[in-house]
Backbone as CSV, one residue per row, in Angstrom:
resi,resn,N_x,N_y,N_z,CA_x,CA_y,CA_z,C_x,C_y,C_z
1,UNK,89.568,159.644,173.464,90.477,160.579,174.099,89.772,161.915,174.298
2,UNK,89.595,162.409,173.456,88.607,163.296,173.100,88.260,163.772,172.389
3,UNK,85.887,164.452,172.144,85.629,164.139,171.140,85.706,163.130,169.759
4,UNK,85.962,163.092,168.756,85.977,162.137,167.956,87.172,161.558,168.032
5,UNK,88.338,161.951,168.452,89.638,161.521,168.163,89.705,160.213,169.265
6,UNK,90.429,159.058,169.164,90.251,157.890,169.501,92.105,157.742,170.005
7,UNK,92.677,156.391,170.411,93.577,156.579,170.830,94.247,156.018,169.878
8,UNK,93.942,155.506,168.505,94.334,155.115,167.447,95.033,155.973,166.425
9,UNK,94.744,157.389,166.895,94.932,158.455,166.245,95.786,159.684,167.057
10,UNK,96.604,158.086,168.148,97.209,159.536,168.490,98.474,158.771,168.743
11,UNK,99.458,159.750,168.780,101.121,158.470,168.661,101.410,158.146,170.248
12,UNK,101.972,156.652,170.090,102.519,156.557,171.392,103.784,157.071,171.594
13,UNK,103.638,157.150,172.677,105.064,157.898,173.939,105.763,156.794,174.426
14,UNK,107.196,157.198,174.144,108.421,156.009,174.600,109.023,157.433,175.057
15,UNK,110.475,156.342,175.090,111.393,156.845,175.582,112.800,156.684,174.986
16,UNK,113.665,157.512,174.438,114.873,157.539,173.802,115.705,158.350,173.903
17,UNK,116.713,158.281,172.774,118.065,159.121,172.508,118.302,159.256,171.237
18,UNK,119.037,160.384,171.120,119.744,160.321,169.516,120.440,161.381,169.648
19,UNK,121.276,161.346,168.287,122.024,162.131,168.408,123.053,162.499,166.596
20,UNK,123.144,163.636,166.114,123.394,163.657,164.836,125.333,164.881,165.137
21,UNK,125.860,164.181,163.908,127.099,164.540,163.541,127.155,165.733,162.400
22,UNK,127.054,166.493,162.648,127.087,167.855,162.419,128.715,168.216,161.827
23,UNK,128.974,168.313,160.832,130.387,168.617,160.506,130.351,169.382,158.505
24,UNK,131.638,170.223,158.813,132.144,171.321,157.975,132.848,170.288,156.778
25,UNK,132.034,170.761,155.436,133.263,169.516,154.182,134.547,169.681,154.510
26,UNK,135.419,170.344,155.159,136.850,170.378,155.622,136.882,169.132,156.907
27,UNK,135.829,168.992,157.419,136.091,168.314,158.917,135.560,166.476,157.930
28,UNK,134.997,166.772,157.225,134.423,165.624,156.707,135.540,165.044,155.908
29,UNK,136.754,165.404,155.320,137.876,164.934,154.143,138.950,164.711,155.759
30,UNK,138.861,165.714,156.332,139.630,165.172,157.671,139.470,164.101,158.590
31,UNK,138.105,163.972,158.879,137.294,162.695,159.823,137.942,161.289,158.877
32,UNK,137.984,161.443,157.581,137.575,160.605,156.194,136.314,160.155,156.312
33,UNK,135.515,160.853,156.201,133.584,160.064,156.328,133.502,160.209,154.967
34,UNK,132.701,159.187,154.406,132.211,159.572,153.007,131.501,160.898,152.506
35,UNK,132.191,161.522,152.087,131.333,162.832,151.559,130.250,162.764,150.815
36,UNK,129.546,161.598,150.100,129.084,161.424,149.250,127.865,160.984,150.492
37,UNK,127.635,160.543,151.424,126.528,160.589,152.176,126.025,161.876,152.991
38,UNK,126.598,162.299,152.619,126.474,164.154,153.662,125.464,164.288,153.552
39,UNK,124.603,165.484,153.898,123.451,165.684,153.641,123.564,167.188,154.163
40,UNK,123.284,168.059,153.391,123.659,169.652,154.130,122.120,170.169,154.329
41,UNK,122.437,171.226,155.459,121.594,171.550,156.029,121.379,172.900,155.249
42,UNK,120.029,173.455,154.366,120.501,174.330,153.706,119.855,175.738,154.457
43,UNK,118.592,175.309,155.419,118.681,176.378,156.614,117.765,175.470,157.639
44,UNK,117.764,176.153,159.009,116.813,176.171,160.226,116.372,177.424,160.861
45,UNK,114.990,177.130,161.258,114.519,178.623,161.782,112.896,178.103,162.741
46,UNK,112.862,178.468,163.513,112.206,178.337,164.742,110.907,179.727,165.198
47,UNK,109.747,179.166,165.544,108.734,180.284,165.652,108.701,179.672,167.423
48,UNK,108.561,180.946,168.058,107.918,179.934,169.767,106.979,181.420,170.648
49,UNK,106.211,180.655,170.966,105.300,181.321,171.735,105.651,180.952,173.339
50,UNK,105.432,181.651,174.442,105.294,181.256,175.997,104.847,179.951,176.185
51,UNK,105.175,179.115,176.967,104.140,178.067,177.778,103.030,178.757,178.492
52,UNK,103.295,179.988,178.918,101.892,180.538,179.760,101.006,180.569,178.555
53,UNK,101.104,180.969,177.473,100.267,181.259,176.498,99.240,180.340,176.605
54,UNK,98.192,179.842,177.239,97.502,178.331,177.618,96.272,178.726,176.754
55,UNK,96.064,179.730,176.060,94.726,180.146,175.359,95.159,180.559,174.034
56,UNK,96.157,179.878,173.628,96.799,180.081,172.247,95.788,178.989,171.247
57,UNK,96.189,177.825,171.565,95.051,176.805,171.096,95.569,176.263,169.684
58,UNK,94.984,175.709,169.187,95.601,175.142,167.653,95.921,176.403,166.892
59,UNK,95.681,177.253,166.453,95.064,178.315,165.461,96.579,178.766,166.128
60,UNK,97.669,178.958,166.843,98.591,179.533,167.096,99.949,178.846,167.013
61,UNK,99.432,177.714,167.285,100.538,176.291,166.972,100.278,176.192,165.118
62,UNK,99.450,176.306,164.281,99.858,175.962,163.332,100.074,177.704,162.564
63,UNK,99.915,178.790,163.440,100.363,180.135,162.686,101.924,180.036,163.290
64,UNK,102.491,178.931,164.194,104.196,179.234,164.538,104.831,177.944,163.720
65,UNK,103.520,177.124,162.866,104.121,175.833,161.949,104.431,176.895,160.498
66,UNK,103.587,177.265,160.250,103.573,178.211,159.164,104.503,179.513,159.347
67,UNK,104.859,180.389,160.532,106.118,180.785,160.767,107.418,180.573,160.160
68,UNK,107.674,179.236,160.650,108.869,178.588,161.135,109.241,177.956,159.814
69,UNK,108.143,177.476,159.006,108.137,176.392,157.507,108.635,178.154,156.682
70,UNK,108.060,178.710,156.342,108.088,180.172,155.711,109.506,180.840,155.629
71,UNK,110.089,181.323,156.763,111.067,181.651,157.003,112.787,180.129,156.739
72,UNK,112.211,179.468,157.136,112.942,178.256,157.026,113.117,177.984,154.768
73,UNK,112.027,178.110,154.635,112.027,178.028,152.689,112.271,179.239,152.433
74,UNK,112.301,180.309,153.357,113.121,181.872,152.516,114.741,181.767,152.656
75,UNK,114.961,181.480,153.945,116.360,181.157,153.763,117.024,180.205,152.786
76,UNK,116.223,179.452,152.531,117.004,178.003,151.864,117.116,178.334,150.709
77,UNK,115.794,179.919,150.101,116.109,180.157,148.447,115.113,179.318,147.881
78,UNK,114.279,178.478,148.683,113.229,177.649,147.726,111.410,177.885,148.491
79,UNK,110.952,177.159,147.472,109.640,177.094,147.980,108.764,175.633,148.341
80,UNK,107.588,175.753,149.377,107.121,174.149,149.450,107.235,173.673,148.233
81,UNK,106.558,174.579,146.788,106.820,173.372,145.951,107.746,172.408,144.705
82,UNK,109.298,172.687,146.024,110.110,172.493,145.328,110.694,171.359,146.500
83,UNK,109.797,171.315,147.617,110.098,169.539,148.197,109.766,168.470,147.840
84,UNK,110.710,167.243,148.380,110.323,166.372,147.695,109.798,165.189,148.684
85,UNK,109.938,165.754,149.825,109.867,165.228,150.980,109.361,165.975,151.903
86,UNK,108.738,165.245,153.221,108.820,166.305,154.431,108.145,165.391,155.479
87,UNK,108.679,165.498,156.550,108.753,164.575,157.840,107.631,165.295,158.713
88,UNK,106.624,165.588,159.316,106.133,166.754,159.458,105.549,165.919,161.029
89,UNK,105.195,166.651,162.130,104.883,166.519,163.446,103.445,165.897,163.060
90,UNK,103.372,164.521,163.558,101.855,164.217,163.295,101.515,163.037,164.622
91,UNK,101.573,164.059,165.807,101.354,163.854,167.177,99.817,162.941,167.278
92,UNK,98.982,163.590,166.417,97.530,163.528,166.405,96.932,163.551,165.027
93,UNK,96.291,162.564,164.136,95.821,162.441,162.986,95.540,163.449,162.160
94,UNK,95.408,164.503,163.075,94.236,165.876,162.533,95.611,166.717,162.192
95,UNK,96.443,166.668,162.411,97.871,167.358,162.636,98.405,167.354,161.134
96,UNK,98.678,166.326,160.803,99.182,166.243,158.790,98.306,166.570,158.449
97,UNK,97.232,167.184,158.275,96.229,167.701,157.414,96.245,169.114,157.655
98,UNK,96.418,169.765,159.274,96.542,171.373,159.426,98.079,171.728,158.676
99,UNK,98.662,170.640,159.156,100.480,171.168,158.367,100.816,171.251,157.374
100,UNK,99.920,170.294,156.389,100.475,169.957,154.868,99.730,171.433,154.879
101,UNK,99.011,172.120,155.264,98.773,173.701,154.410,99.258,174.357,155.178
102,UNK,100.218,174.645,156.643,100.582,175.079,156.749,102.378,175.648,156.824
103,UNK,102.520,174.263,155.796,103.793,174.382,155.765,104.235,174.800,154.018
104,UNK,102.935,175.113,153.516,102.651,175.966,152.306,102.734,174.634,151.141
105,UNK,101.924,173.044,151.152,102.362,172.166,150.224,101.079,172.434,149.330
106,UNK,100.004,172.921,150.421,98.756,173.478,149.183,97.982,174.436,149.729
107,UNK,97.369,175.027,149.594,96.314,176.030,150.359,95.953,175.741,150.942
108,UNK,95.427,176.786,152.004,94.988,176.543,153.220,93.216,176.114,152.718
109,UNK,92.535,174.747,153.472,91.306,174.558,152.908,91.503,173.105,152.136
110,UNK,92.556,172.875,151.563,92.888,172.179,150.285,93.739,171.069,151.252
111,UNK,93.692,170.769,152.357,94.751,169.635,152.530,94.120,168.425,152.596
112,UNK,92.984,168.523,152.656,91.955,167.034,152.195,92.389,167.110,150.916
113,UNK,92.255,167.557,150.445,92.432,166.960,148.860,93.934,166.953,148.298
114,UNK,94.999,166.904,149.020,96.037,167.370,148.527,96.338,165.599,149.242
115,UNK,95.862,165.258,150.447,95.820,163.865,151.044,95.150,163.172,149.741
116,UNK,93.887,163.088,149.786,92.888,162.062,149.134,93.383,162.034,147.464
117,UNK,94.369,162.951,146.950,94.664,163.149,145.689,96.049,162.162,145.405
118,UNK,96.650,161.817,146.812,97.731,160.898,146.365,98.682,162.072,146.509
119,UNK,98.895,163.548,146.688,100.165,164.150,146.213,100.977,163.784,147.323
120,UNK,100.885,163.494,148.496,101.176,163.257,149.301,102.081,161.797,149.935
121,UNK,101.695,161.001,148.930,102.322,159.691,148.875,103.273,159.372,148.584
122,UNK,104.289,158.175,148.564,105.285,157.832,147.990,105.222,157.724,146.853
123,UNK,105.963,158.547,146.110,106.123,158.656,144.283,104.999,159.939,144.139
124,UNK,104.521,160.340,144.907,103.423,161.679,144.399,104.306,163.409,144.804
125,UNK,103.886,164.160,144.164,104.345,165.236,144.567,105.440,165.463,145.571
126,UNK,105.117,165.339,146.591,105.997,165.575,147.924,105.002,164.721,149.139
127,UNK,106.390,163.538,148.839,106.226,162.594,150.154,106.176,163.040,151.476
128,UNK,104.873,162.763,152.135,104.754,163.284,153.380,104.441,162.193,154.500
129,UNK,105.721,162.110,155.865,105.530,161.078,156.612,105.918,159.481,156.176
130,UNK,106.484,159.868,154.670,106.993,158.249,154.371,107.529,157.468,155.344
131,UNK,108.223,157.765,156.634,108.157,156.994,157.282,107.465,156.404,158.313
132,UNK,106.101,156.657,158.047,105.175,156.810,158.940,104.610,157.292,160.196
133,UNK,105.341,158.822,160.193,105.172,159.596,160.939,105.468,159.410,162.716
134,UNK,104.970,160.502,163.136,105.277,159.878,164.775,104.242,158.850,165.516
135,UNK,102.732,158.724,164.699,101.914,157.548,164.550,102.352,156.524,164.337
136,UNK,103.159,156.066,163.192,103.860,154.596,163.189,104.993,154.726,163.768
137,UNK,106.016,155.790,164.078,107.134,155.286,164.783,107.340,155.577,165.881
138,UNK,106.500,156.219,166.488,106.324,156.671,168.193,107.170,157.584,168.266
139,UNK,106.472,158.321,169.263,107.263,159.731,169.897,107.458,160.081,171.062
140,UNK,109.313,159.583,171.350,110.479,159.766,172.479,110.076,161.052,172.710
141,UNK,109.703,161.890,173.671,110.462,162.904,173.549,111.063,163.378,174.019
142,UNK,111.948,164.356,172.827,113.012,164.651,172.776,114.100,164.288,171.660
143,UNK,114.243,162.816,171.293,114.751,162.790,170.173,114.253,162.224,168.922
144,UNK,112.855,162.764,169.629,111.448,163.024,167.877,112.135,163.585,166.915
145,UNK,112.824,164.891,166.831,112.834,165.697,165.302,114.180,164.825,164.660
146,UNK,115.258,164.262,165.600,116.114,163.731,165.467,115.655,162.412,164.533
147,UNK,114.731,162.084,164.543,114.197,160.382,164.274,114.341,161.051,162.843
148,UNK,112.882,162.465,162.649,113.018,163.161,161.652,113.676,163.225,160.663
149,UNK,114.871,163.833,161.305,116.052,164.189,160.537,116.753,162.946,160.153
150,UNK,116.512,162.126,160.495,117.418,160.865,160.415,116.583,160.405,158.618
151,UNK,115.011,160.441,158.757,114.445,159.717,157.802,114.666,160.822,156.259
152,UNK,114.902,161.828,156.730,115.177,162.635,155.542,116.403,162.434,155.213
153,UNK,117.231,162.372,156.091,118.849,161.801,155.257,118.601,160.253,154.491
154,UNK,117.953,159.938,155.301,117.814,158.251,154.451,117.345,158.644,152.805
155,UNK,116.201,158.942,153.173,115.800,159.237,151.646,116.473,160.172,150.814
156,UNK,117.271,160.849,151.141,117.832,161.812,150.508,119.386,161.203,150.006
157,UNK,119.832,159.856,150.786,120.630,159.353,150.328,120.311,158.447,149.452
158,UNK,118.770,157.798,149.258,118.501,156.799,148.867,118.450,155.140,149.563
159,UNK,118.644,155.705,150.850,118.910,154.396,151.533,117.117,154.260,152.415
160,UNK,116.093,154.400,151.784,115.158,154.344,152.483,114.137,153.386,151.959
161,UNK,114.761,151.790,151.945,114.242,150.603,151.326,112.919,150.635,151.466
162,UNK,111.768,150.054,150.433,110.710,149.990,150.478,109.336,151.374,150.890
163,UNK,110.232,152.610,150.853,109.522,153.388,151.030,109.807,154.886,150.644
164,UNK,111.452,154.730,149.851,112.135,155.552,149.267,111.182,156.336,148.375
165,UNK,111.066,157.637,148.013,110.817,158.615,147.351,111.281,158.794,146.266
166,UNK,111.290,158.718,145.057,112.085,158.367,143.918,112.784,160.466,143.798
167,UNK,114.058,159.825,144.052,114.742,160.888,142.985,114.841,162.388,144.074
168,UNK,115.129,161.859,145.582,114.471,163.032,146.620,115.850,163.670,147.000
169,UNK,115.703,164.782,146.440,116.806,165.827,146.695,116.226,166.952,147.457
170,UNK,115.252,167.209,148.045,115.002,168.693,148.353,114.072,168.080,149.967
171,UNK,114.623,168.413,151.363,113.095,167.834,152.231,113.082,168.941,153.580
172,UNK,112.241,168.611,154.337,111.649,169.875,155.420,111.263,168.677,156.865
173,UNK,112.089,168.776,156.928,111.928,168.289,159.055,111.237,169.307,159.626
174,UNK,110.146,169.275,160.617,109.218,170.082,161.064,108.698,169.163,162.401
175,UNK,108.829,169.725,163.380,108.771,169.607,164.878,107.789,170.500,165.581
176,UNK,106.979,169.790,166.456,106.514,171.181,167.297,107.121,170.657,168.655
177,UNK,107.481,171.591,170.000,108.101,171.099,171.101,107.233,171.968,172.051
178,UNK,106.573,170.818,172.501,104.888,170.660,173.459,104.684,172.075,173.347
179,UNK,104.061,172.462,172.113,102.968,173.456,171.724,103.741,174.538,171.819
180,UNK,104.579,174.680,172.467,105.450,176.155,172.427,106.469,176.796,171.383
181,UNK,106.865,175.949,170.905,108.226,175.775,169.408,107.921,175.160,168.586
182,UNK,108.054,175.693,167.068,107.913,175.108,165.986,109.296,175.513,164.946
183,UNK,109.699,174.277,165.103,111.012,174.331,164.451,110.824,173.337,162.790
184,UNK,111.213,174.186,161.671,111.811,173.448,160.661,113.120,173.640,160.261
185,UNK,113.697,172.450,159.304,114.943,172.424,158.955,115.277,171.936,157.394
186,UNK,115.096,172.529,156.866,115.426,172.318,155.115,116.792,171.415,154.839
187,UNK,116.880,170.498,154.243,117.720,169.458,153.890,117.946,169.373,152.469
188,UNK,118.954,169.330,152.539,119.230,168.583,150.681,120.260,167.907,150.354
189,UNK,120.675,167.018,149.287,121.273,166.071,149.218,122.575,166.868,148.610
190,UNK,124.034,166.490,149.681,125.170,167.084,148.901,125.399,166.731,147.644
């Protein structure tokens, strides 16, 4: 594709929909939905640069990942290392390795080893991409962060067979929307 990167290492493009139910614990005892699957949103917050910006380049996409992750864990009252999870944009192989430090899971420098150390795995520190990212599950776009958000409620309910996160109460949905927006969304289990 280019330089070293191969097409193995980069997610395929479909085409989809989705769509999430958004509701108040008053609207939830009213609907009668199980309250006990909820999943509250404990903040969202968004960094975006121009589309003209065409000389922004990586180095600006992962200072609006690191934005957006930052402000998103100040609101929520917590810090990366109090996730237990995190779904993170991994368009391109090289991508979970700039994010896991820029979404503060280890220093910047340190995300090889924060990979090659296992913290990153199912049952390690903070599961990253347990569902195998937008590499194994392809990326619609458009209702990419949605897929996201979907795999963090799973695990956060416990309903995420064979790849569940033991014990995952705390997670971070993180999107970029074609290089211009970087949106995260802090989750936790009602």
């Amino acid at each position: 594709i280019a330089g070293d990167l191969t097409s193995l290492q980069c997610t395929p493009r479909g085409e989809g929909a989705a769509a999430v139910l958004l509701a108040s614990d008053a609207a939830l005892r009213r609907l009668g939905l199980d309250a006990k699957r909820a999943v509250r949103v404990r903040s969202s917050a968004a960094s975006s640069e121009t589309l003209a910006a065409d000389d922004m380049g990586v180095a600006g996409i992962v200072d609006m990942v690191a934005a957006s992750s930052r402000t998103a864990l100040e609101s929520a009252g917590v810090d990366a290392s109090d996730l237990d999870l995190v779904e993170l944009h991994d368009a391109f192989s090289i991508e979970e390795l700039l994010y896991t430090e820029a979404i503060g899971l280890c220093a910047t420098g340190d995300g090889a080893r924060f990979l090659r150390d296992g913290h990153s795995r199912i049952g390690g520190r903070c599961a990253v991409n347990a569902s195998g990212g937008l590499i194994g599950m392809g990326h619609p776009l458009g209702p990419t962060g949605i897929g996201q958000i979907a795999e963090i409620c799973r695990q956060l309910r416990g309903e995420a067979e064979g790849r569940q996160q033991p014990d995952a109460r705390l997670g971070l949905a993180h999107m970029i929307g074609l290089g211009s927006v970087a949106v995260a969304h802090v989750l936790e289990r009602a």
